[in-house]
C-alpha positions as CSV (number, residue, x, y, z in Angstrom):
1,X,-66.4,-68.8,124.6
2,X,-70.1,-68.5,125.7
3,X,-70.6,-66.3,122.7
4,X,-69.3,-69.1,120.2
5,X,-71.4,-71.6,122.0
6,X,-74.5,-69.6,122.0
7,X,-73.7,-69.4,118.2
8,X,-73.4,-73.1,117.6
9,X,-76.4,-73.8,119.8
10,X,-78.7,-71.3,117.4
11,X,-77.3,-71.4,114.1
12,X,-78.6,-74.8,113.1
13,X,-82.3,-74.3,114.2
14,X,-82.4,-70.7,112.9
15,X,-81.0,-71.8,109.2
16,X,-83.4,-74.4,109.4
17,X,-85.9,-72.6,109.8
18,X,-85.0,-69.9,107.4
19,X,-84.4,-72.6,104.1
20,X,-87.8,-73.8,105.0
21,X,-89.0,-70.4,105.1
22,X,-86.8,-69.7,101.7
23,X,-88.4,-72.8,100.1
24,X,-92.5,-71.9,100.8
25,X,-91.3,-68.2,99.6
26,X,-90.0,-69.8,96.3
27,X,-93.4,-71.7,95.5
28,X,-95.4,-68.7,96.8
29,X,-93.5,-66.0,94.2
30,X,-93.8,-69.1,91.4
31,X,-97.5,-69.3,92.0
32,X,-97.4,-65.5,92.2
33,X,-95.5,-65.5,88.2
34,X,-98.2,-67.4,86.9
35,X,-101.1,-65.3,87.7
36,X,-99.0,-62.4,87.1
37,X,-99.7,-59.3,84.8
38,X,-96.8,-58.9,83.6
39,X,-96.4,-61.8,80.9
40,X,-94.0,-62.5,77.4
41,X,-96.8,-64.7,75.8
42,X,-97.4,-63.8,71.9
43,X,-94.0,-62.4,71.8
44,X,-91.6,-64.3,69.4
45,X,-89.2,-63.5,67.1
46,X,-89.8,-64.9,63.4
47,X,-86.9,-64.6,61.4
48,X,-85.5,-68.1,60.3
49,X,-82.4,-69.1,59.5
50,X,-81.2,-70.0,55.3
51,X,-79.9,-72.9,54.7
52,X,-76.7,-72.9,52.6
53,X,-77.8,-75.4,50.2
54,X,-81.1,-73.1,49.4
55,X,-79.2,-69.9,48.7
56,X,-76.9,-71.9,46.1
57,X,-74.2,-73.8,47.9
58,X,-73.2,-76.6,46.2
59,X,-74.9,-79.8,47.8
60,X,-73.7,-81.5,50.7
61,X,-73.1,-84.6,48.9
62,X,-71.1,-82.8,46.1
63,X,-67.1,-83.1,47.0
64,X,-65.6,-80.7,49.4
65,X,-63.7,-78.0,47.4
66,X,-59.7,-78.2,49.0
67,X,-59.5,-75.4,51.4
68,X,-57.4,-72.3,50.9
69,X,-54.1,-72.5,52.6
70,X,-54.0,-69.3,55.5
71,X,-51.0,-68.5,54.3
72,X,-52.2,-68.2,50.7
73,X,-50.0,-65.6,49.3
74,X,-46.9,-67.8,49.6
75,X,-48.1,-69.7,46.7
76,X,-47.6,-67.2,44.1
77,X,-43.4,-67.7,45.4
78,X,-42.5,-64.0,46.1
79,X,-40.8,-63.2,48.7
80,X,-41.3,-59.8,48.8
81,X,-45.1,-59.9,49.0
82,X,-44.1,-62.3,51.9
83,X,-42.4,-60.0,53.7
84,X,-45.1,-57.1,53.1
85,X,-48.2,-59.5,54.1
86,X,-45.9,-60.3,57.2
87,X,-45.5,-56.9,58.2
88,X,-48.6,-55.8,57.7
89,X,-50.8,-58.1,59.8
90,X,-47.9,-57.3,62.6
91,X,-48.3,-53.8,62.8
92,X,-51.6,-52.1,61.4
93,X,-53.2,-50.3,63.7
94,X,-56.8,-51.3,62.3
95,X,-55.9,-55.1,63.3
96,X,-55.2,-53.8,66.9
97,X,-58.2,-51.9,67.0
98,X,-60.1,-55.5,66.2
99,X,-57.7,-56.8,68.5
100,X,-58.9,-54.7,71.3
101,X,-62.5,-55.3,70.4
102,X,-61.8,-58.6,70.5
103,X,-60.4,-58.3,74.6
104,X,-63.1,-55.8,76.0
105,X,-65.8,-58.8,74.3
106,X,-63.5,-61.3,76.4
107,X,-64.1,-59.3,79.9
108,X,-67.8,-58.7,79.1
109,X,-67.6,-62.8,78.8
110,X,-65.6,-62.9,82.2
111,X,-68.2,-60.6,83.8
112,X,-71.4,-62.2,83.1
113,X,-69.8,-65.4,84.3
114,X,-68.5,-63.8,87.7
115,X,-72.1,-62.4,88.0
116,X,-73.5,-66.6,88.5
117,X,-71.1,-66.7,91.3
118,X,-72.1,-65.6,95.0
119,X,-70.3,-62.1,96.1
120,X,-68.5,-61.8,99.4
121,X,-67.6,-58.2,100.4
122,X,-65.8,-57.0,103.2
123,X,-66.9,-54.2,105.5
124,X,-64.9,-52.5,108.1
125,X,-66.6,-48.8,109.6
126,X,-65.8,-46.7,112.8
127,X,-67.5,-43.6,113.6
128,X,-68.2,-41.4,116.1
129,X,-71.7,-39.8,116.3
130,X,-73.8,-38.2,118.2
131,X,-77.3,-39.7,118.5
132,X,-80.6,-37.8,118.2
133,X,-82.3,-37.4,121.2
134,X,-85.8,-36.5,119.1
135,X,-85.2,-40.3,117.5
136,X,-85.7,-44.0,118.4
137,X,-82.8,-44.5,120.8
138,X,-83.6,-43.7,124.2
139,X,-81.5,-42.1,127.0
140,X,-78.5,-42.5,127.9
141,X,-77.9,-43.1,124.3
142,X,-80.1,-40.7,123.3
143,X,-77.8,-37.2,123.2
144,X,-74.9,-39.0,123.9
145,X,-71.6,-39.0,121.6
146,X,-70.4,-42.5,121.1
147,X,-67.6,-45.0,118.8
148,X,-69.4,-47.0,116.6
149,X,-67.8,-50.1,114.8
150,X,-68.7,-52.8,112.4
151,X,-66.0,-56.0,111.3
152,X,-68.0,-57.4,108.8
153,X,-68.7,-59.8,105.6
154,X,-71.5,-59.4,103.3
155,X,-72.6,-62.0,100.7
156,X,-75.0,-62.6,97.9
157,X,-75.8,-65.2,95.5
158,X,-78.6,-64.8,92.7
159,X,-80.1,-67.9,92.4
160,X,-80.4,-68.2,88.3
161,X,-83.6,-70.6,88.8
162,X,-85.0,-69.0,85.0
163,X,-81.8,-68.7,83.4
164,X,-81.1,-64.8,83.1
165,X,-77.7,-65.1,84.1
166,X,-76.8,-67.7,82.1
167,X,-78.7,-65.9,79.1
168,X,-76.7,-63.0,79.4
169,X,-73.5,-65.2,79.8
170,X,-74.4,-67.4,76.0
171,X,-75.0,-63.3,74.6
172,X,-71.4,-62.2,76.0
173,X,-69.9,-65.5,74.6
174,X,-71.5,-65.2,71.3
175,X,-70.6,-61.4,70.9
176,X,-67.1,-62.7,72.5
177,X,-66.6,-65.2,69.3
178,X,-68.1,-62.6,66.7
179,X,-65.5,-59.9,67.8
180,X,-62.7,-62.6,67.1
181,X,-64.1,-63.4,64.2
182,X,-64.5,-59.9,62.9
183,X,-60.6,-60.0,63.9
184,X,-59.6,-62.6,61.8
185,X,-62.0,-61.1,59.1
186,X,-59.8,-58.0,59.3
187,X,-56.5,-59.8,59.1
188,X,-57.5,-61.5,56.0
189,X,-59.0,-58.4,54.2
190,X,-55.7,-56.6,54.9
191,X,-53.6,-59.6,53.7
192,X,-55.7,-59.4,50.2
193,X,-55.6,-55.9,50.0
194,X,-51.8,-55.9,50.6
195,X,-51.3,-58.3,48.0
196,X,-54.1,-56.9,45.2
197,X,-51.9,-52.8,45.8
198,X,-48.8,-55.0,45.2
199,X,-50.5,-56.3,41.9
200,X,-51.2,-52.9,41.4
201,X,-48.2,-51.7,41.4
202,X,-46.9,-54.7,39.4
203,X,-49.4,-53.8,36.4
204,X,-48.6,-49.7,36.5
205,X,-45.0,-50.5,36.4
206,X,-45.3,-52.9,33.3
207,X,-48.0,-50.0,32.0
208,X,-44.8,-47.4,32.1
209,X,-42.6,-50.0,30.0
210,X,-44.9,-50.3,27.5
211,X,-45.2,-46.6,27.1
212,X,-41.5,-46.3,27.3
213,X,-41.4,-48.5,24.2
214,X,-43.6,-46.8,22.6
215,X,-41.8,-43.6,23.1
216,X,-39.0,-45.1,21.7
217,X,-40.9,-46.2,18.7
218,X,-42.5,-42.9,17.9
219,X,-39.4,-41.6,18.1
220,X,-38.1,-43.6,15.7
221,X,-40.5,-43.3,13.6
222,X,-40.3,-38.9,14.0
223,X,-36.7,-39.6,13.0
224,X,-37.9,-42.0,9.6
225,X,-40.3,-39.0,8.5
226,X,-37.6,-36.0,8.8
227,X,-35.5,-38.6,6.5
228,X,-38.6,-39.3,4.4
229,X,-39.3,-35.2,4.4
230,X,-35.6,-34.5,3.5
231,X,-36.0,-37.0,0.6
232,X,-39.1,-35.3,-0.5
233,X,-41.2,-38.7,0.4
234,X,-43.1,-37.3,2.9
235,X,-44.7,-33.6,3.6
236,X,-44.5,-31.4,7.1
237,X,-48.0,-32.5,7.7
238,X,-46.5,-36.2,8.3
239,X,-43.6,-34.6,10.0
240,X,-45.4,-32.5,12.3
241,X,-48.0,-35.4,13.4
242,X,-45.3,-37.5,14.0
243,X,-43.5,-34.5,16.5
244,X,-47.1,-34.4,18.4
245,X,-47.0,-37.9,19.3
246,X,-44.1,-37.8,21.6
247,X,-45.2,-35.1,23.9
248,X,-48.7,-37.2,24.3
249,X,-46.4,-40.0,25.2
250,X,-44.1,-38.5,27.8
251,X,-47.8,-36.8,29.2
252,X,-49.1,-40.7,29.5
253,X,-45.5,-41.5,31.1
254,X,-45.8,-38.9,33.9
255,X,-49.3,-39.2,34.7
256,X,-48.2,-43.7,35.4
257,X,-45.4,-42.2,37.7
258,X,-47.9,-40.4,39.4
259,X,-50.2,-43.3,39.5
260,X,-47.3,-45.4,40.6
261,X,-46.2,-42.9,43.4
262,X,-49.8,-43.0,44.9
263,X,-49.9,-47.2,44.9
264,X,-46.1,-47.1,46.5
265,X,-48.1,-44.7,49.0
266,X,-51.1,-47.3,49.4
267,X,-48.7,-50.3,50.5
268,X,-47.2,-47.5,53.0
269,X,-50.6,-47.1,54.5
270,X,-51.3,-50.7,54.7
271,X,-48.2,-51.2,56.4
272,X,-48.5,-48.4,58.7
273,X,-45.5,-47.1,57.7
274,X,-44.1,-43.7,55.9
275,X,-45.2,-42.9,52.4
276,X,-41.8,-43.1,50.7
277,X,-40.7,-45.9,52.3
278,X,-41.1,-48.0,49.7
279,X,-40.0,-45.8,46.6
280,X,-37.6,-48.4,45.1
281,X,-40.4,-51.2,45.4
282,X,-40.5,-52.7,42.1
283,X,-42.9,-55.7,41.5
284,X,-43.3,-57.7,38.3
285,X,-45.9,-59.5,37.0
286,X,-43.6,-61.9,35.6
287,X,-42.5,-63.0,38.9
288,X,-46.1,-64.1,40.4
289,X,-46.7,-67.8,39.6
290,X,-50.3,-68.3,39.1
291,X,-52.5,-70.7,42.1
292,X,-55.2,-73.2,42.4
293,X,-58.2,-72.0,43.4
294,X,-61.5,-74.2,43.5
295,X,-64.4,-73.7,40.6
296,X,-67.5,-74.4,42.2
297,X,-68.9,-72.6,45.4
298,X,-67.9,-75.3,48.0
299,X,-70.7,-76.8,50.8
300,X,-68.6,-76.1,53.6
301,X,-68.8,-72.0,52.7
302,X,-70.5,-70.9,56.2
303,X,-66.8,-72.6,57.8
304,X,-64.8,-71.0,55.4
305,X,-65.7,-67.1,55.5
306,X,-64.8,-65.3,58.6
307,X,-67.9,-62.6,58.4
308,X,-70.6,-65.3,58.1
309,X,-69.1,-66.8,61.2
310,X,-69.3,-63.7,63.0
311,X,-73.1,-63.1,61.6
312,X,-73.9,-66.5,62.8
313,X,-72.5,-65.9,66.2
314,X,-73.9,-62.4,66.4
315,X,-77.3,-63.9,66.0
316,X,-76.5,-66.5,68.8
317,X,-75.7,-63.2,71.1
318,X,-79.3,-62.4,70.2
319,X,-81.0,-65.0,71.2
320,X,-79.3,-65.1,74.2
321,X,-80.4,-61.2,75.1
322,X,-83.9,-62.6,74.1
323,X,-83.8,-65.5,77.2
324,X,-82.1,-63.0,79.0
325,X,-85.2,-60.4,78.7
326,X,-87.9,-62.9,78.5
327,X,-86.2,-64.3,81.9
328,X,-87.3,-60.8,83.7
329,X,-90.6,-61.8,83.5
330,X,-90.2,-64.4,85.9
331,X,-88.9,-64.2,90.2
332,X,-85.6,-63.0,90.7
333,X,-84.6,-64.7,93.5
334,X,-81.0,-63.5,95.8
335,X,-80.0,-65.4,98.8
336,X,-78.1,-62.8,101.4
337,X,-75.9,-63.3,104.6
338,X,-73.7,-61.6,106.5
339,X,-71.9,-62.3,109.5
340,X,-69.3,-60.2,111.5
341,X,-69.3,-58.0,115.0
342,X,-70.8,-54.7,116.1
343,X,-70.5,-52.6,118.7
344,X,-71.2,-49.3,120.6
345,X,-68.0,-48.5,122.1
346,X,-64.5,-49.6,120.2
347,X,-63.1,-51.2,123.2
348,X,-65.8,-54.2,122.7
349,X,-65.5,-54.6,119.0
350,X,-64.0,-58.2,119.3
351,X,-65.7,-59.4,122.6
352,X,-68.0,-63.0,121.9
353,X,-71.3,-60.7,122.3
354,X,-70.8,-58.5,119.7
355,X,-71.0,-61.1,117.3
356,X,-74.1,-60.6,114.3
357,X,-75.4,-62.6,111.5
358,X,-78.0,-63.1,109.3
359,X,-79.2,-64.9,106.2
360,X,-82.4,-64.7,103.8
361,X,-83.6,-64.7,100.5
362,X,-84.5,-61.7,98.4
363,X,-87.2,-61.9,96.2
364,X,-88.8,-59.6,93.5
365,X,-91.7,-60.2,91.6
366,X,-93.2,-57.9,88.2
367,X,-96.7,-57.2,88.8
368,X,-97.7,-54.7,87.1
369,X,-95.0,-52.3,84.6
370,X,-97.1,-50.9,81.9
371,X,-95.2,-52.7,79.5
372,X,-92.2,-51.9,80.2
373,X,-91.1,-55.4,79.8
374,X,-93.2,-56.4,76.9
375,X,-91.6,-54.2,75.4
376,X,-87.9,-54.6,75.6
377,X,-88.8,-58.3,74.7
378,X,-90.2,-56.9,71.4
379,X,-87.4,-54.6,71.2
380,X,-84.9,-57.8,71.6
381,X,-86.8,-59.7,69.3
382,X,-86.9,-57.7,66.5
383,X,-82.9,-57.3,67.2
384,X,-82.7,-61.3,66.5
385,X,-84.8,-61.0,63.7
386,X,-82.4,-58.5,62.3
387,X,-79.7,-60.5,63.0
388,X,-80.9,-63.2,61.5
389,X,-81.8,-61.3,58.6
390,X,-78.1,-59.8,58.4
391,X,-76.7,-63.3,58.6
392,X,-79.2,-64.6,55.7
393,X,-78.0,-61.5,53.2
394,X,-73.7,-62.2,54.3
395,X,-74.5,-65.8,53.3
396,X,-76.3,-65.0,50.2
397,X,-74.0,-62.1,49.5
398,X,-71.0,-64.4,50.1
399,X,-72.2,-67.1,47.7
400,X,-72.6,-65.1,44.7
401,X,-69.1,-63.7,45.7
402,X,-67.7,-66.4,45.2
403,X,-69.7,-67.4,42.0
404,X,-69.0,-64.1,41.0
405,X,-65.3,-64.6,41.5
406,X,-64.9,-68.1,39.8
407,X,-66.8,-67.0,37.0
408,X,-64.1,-64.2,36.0
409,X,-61.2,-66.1,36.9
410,X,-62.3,-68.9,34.1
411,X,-63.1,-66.0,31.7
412,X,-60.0,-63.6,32.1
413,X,-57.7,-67.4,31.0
414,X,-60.2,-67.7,28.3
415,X,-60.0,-63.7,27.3
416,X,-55.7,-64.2,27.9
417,X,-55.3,-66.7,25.4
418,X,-57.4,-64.7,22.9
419,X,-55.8,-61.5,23.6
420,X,-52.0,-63.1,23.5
421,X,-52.7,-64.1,19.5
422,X,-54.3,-59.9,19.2
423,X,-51.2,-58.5,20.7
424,X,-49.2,-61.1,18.2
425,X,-51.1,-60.1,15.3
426,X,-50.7,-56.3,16.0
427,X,-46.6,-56.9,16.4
428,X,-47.0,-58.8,13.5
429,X,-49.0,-55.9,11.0
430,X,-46.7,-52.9,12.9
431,X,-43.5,-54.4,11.9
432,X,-44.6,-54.5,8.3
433,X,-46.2,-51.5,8.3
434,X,-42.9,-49.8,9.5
435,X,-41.2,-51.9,6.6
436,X,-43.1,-50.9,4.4
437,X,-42.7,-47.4,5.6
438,X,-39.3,-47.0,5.3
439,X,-39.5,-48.7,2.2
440,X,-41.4,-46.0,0.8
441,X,-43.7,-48.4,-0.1
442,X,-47.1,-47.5,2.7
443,X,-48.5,-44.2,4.3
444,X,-48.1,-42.7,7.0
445,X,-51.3,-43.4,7.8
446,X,-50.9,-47.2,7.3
447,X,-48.4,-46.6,10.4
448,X,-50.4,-44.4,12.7
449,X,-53.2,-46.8,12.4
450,X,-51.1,-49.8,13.0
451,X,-49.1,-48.0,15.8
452,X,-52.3,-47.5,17.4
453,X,-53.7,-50.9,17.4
454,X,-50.4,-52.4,18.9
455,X,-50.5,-49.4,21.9
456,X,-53.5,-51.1,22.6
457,X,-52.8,-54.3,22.8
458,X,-49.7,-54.4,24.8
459,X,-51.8,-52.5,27.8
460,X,-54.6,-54.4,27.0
461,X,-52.2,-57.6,27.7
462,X,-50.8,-55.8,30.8
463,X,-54.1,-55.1,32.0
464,X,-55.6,-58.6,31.5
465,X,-52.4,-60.2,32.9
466,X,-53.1,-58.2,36.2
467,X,-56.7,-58.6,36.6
468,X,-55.8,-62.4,36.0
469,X,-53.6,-62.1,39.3
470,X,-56.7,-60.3,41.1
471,X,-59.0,-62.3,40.3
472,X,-57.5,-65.3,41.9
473,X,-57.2,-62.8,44.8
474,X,-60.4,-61.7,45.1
475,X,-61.5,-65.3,45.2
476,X,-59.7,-65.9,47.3
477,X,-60.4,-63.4,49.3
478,X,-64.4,-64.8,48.6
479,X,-63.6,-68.4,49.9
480,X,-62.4,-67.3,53.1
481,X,-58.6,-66.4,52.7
482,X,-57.4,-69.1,54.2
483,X,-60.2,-68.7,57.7
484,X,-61.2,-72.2,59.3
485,X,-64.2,-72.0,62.0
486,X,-63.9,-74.9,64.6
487,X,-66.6,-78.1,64.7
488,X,-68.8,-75.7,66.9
489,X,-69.7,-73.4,64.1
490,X,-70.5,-76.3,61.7
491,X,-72.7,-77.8,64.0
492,X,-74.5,-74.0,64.7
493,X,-74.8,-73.7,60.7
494,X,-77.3,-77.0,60.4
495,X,-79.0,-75.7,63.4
496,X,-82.2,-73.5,63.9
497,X,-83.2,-71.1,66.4
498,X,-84.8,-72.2,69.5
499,X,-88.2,-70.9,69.7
């Protein structure tokens, strides 16, 4: 009991006297910092920020384009590009890998906040030792072999009084929010890719019909010139051209399997599972109902695209490492205690005397570095600038993307319609031609040409029917695909960089 009421009788004198000693310490180092060597001054970063609006946005006034719905593929009304979408995002390994990205940017968040909080550690030691008689203790310790014990806590708190700590906490939270972005980026990516292979597929499978037709014409057509031939209409030079076509054909047939195998292979891959899983998949065109999609670039872009997100917080993970390194320059300031027992002997290790405790602050100052810290602030500088840099050219790339994107949508409906009166007019002047033909009244010739023309057409049609499907896609895919960034984004896109 005397122990504890020695302790009670001391404690408040000697911690008064200690925060007063803390507290002329404190002013002392600050008055120190300012005459200092070691100084950031003339070291900025000078990248700025573009504004939407400047880079081709459409005005803030203009009115808001309707977002794309995040489950966007459900509005073309097939349910087994539902199903693939669906099972892809659930089980490609590239989504956990963003996934996981995603957590280890989470604990670096949890760690830089744990490091603002004061540390308590526990120490418990025993030893036995023999002490030096050639050393400071003196005799009988001195030779002697004796227990030695420590019961012990240990604590420390950094006193953030120029903001490193929570520097380095706004850099983990802004790398933290880039990482998830980048995740949803990846989710959306795959979903459009998923869907554009299923198109794909759709538009090779349509291709082999039409050259399945024309098979079937050409052979039709071999069988009208041995007639014509027998007649005495037509020569072996029209017979023999006419043979040569249908190998060609069958050639054009396998090489679309083929194609068609390796696009059945593609979905396989996207869905992370085995390539012949999906050998009776069987798309059509037909099936996929066109959707809206906006036609002008819309204000609200920076809120809409997952990797400008990410950019932008990426560059807010920069400025923090720059407060972070710019805060070095300045006192780094640690407040330490401990308090527990110690003892020569182990039979005394919980006795009132061997009670010990102390408490202090820890202070260091830069001086003099040669540099060193002038210049990791360049180095973090110039990071920012890059950042800001990389954020400028995703925003301007992004735009134009989507300009890009809206301009070939409105020009493959305007190619469609034309190409739909070609492909009529090539039926059209191959039917008669064949007529003709088998009329004995036109060549050969008259045949192969309009043959030709109509080939062309239908997979010219096919083609154009497809890439009319991507292109909504790939816009898509430009405005976002379906991404929303919350009001804190918003508000970081209409803000500049503190200086």
């Amino acid at each position: 009991m005397s122990g504890c009421q020695d302790c009670q009788s001391i404690r408040p004198g000697a911690v008064a006297r200690t925060l007063t000693t803390f507290v002329v310490a404190v002013a002392s180092v600050v008055v120190m910092a300012l005459a200092g060597c070691a100084s950031p001054e003339g070291i900025a970063p000078s990248a700025q920020l573009a504004a939407p609006a400047a880079v081709g946005a459409a005005p803030a006034q203009a009115p808001a384009a309707a977002p794309v719905s995040a489950e966007w593929w459900r509005g073309f009304e097939d349910p087994v590009l539902d199903d693939l979408i669906g099972r892809a995002t659930a089980g490609n390994p590239s989504l956990r890998v963003a996934a996981a990205r995603t957590a280890r940017a989470s604990a670096n968040v949890a760690a830089a906040n744990a490091a603002r909080a004061p540390l308590v550690t526990g120490q418990l030691d025993a030893m036995r030792q023999r002490f030096s008689e050639n050393s400071l203790y003196p005799p009988p310790l001195a030779g002697s072999v004796q227990n030695t014990a420590t019961a012990q806590l240990n604590g420390s708190w950094e006193l953030d009084f120029f903001g490193h700590n929570r520097a380095q906490l706004d850099a983990a939270i802004g790398s933290e929010r880039a990482a998830s972005a980048d995740a949803d980026a990846a989710r959306i990516l795959l979903a459009v890719n998923v869907a554009r292979s299923y198109v794909q597929l759709a538009r090779l499978l349509e291709q082999h019909s039409v050259l399945e037709r024309v098979l079937a014409q050409r052979d039709e057509v071999f069988s009208l010139t041995k007639q014509r031939v027998t007649a005495g209409l037509d020569t072996n030079v029209e017979l023999r051209q006419s043979e040569g076509f249908l190998p060609e054909t069958r050639q054009q047939l396998e090489a679309t399997d083929e194609q068609i195998a390796l696009a059945r292979h593609a979905i396989a891959a996207l869905l992370a599972e085995p390539p012949d899983r999906f050998a009776t998949l069987a798309p059509k065109l037909s099936t996929l109902r066109p959707i809206a999609v906006p036609d002008v670039v819309p204000a609200d872009l920076v809120g809409r695209r997952a990797d400008i997100v990410a950019a932008r917080w990426r560059v807010e993970a920069a400025v923090g490492d720059v407060a972070a390194q710019r805060a070095q320059f300045y006192p780094n300031v640690n407040l330490t205690a401990f308090i527990g027992l110690g003892t020569l002997g182990l039979d005394r290790l919980i006795d009132a005397g061997s009670l010990q405790w102390g408490v202090g602050p820890a202070i260091r100052l830069p001086i003099f570095d040669a540099g060193r810290l002038r210049a990791g602030l360049r180095g973090r500088a110039a990071d920012l600038d890059a950042a800001v840099e990389t954020y400028n050219a995703t925003l301007v790339d992004a735009i134009h993307d989507v300009a890009d994107q809206i301009s070939s949508t409105r020009s493959v409906v305007l190619q469609q319609r034309e190409q739909d009166a070609a492909l009529a007019s090539a039926e059209a002047a191959y039917d008669l031609a064949t007529q003709r033909y088998r009329a004995g009244l036109g060549s050969y010739l008259t045949v192969l040409n309009a043959e030709t023309n109509v080939i062309a057409q239908r997979r010219l049609t096919t083609d154009l029917r497809a890439r009319a499907i991507d292109s909504q896609m790939l816009l898509v895919r430009a405005l976002g695909g379906g991404y929303a960034a919350g009001d804190d984004v918003r508000a970081l896109a209409s803000a500049g960089l503190p200086r």
